[in-house]
C-alpha positions, 0 to 999 in steps of 0.5 A: 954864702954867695953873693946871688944867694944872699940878695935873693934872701934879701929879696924873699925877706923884703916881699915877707915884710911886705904881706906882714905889713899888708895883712897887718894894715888889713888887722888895724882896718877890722879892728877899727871898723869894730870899734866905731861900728 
């Protein structure tokens, strides 16, 4: 594996990573919002 190749993966895993995060974080604030509601 070349170099570009390797860092454009590690580029697509971190932007993945981060809508994980985002819908998970979104998860967390529905779930929330049921339980105190």
């Amino acid at each position: 594996m070349s170099a570009p190749e390797r860092f454009s993966g590690s580029t697509l895993a971190k932007h993945l990573s981060l809508e994980v995060a985002k819908v998970g974080c979104v998860l967390v604030a529905v779930l929330t919002a049921m339980v105190f509601n």
